[in-house]
VEXGU-52448 format. One record per residue (C-alpha): x, y, z; residue number from 1. Coordinates in steps of 0.1 Angstrom, whole numbers, plus 2048, in hexadecimal, padded with zeros to 3 digits. Example, Ala and Ser with C-alpha at 12.3 -4.5 7.8 and 13.67 -1.06 7.14 Angstrom:
! VEXGU-52448
NODE   east   north    up   num
NODE    87B     7D3   84E     1
NODE    889     7F5   847     2
//
This chain:
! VEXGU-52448
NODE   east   north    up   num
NODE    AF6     775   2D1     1
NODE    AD3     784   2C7     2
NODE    AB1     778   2D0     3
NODE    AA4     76E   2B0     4
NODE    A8A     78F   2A9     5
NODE    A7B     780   287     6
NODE    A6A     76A   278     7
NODE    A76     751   261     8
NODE    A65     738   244     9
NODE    A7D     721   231    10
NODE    A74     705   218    11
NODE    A88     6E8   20E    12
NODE    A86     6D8   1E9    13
NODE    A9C     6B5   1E8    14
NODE    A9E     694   1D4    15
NODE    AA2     66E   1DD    16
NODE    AB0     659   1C2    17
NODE    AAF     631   1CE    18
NODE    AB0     639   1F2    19
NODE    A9B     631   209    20
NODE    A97     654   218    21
NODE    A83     649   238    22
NODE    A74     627   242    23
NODE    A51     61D   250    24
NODE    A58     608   26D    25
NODE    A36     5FF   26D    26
NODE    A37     5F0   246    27
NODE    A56     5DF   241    28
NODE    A6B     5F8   23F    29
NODE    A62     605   21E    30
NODE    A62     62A   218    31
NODE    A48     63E   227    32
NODE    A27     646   212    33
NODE    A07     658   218    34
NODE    9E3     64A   20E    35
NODE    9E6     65A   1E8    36
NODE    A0A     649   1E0    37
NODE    A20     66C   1EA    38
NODE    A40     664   1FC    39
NODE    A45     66F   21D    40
NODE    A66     678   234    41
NODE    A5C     682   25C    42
NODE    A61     69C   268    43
NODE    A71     68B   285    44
NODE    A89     67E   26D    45
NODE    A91     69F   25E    46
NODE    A99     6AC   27D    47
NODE    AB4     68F   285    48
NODE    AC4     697   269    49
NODE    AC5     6BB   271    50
NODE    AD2     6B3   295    51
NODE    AEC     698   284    52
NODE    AF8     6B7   272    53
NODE    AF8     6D0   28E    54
NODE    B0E     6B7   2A3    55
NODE    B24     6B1   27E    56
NODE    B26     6D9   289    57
NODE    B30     6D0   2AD    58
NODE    B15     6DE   2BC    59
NODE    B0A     6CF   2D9    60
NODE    AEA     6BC   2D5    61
NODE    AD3     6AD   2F0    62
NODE    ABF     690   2DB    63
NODE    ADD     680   2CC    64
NODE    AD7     65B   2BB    65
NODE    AEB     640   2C9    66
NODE    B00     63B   2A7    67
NODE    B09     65D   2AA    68
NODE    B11     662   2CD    69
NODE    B2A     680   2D1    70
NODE    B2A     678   2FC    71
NODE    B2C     657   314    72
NODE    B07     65C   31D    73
NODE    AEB     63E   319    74
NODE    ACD     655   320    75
NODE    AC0     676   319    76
NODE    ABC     677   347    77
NODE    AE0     671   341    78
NODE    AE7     68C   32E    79
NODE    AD1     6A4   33E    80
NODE    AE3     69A   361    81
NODE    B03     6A1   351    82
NODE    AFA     6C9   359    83
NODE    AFF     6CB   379    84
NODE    AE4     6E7   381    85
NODE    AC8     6CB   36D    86
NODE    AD3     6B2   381    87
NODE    ACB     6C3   3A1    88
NODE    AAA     6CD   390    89
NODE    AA4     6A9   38B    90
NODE    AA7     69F   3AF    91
NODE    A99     6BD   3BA    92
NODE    A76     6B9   3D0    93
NODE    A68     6DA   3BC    94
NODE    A7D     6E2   3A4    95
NODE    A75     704   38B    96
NODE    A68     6F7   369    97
NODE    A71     71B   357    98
NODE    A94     717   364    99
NODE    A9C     6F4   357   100
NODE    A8D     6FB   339   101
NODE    AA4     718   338   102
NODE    AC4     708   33E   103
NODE    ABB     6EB   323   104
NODE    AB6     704   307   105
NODE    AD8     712   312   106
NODE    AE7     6F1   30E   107
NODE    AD9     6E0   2F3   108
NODE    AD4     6F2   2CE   109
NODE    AB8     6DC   2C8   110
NODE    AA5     6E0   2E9   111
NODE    AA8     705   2DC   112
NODE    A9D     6F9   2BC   113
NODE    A86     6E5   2BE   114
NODE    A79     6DD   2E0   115
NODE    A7B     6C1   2F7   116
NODE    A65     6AD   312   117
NODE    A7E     6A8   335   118
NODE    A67     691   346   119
NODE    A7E     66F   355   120
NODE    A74     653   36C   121
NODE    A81     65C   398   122
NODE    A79     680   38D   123
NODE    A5A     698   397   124
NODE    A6A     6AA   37E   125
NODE    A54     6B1   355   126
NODE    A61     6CB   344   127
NODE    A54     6D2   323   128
NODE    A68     6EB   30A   129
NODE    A55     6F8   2E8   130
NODE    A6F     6FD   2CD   131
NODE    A69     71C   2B5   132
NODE    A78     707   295   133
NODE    A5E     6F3   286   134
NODE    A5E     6DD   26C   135
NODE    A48     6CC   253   136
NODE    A47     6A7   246   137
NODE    A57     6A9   226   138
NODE    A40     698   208   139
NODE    A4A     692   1E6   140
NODE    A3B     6A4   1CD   141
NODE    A30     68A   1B6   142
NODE    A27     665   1C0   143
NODE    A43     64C   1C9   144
NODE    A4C     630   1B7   145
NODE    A5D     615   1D3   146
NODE    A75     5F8   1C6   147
NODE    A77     5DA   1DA   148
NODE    A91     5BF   1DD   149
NODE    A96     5A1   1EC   150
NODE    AB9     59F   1FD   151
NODE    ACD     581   212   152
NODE    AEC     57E   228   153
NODE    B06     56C   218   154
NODE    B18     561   239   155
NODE    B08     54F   259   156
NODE    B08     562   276   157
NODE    B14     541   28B   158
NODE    B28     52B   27F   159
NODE    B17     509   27A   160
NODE    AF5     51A   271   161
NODE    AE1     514   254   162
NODE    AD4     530   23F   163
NODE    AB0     533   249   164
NODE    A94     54C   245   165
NODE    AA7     563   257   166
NODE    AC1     56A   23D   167
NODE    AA7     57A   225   168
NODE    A96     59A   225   169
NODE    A8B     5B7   211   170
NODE    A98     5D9   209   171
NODE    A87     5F9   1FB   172
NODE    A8B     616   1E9   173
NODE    A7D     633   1D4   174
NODE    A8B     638   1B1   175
NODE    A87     65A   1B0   176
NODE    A71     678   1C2   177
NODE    A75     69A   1C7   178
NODE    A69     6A4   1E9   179
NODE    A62     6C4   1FA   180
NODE    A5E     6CE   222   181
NODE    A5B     6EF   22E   182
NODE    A60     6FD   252   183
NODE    A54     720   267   184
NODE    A70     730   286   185
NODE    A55     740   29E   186
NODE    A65     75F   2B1   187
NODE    A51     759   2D1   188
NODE    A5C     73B   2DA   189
NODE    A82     744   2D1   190
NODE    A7F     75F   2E9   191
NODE    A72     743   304   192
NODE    A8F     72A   2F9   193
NODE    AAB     745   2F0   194
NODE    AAD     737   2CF   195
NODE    AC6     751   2BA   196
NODE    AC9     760   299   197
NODE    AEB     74C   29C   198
NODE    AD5     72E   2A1   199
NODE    ABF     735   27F   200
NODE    ADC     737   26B   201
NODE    AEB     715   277   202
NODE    ACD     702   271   203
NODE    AC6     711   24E   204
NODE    AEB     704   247   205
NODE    AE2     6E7   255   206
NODE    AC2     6E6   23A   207
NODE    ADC     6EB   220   208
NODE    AF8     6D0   228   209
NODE    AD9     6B4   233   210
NODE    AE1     695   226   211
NODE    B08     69C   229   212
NODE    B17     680   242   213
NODE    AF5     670   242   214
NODE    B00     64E   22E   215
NODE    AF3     630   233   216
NODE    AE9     60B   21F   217
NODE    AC6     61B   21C   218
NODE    AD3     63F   213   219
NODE    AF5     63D   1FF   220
NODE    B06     659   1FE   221
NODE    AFA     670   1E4   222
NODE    ADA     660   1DD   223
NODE    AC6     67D   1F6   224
NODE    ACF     69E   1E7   225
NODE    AC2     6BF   1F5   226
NODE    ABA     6D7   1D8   227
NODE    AAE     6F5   1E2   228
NODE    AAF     706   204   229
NODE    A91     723   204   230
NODE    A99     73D   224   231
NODE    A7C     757   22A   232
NODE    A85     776   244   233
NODE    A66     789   24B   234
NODE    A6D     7AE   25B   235
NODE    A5B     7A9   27D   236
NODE    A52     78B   297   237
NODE    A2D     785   286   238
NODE    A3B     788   260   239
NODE    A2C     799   247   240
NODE    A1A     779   239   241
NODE    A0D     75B   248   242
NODE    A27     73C   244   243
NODE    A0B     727   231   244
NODE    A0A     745   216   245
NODE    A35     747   214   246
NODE    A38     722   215   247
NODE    A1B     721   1F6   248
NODE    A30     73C   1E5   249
NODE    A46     71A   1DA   250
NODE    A36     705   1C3   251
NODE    A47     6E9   1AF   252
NODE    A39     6D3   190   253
NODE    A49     6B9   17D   254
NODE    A4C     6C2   158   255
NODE    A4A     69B   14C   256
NODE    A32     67E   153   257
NODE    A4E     66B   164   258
NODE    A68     681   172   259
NODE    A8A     673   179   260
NODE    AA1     68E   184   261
NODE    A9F     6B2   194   262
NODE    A9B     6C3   171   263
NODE    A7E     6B0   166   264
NODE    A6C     6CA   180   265
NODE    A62     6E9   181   266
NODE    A6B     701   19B   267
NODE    A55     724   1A3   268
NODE    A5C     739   1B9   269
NODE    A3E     759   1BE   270
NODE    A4C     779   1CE   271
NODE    A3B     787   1EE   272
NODE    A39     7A8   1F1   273
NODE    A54     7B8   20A   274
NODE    A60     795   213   275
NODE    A81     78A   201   276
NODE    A8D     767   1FF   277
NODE    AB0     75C   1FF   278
NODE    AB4     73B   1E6   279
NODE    AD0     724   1ED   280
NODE    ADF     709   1D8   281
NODE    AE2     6E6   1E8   282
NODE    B07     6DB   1F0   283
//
């Protein structure tokens, strides 16, 4: 497998019809907004679903969430002590940074990826890995509108109890948006990580496929759809353009006052110079 010797822009267009595509803890839940009303999806939670995907792959992943736990471990020290080399790293007195840091990103795809911070309690041990795949928060390209509902149990939980306050709550969702995140692959830090051009294309399949698997009360299958998967190769480890000019190249309008599906927008795409763009269809 080849070092990954290029870089590499991609874009992502996608659509949430009455999902909930990612929750503010911090405001009841209800789907994330900036200040002027645009709806917003981490990227922290783009890049769970990408690792969701990558493990749906079996690939092996470091930062696994506990619902989708592929191993017996209950920590990520767990996990890292499950190599033995790390774990002699960890108990180490002075252990070499640059060499755990290199076994990690030989484990893990997204340590590779996207970096990681090894730094556990009982350790001298902080090792901090910088990813070459970044990615953007996605934000929809119109304001959100976001439904709310009042919803109750229809059972006790204990038998005996009396419905209290308890059994209500409130559930949220966006009608319709069209959002749109983009994402750079620096070649520097692949060459640090030993992230491959093997790697690239399994995580632009993984852009593709998204929201497959990915089911829940708040996201029902089918109700996140990715669109429109943009993948820039530039010729050389700078690129010929800066990845704010490729990722402006994509510029996307709705065509009606209220927009309700995909084809009430419009899509343009403006060609760079000596840069070509592969365009791939959603699945």
């Amino acid at each position: 497998m080849s070092v990954l010797d290029h870089k590499i822009d991609f874009a992502v267009v996608l659509s949430v019809s009455k999902a909930n595509p990612n929750g503010d803890p911090l405001n009841g839940n209800r789907p994330r907004q900036n200040y002027d009303g645009f709806g917003e999806i981490s990227d922290v939670a783009l890049k769970r679903k990408i690792r969701n995907r990558l493990q749906d792959a079996g690939e092996p992943v470091f930062v696994q969430s506990d619902d989708r736990k592929v191993d017996a471990f209950k920590s990520l020290r767990d996990r890292a002590g499950s190599n033995e080399k790390l774990d002699k790293m960890l108990s180490a007195k002075n252990p070499s940074t640059d060499e755990f840091a290199t076994i990690a990103s030989q484990e893990w795809i997204d340590v590779r990826s996207f970096g990681q911070v090894f730094a556990f309690k009982n350790t001298t041990l902080s090792v901090g890995v910088r990813g070459p795949v970044s990615i953007h928060t996605a934000t929809s390209i119109d304001p959100i509108d976001i439904t709310s509902m009042q919803i109750t149990k229809s059972v006790n939980s204990v038998t005996g109890e009396k419905r209290g306050s308890d059994t209500m709550g409130m559930k949220h969702r966006v009608d319709f948006g069209v959002y749109k995140f983009v994402g750079s692959i620096n070649v520097q830090l692949a060459e640090k990580t030993g992230f491959t051009t093997e790697d690239a294309e399994k995580i632009k399949q993984t852009l593709v496929t998204l929201f497959e698997n990915d089911g829940s009360s708040a996201r029902p299958d089918g109700s996140m759809e990715v669109h429109k998967v943009y993948w820039w190769e530039h010729s050389s480890k700078l690129g010929q353009y800066s990845s704010a000019k490729v990722h402006r190249s994509l510029d996307i309008k709705s065509k009606v006052e209220t927009p309700k599906s995909i084809e009430d927008y419009a899509i343009e795409l403006t060609a760079l110079d000596n840069l070509s763009v592969e365009e791939i269809d959603g699945q």
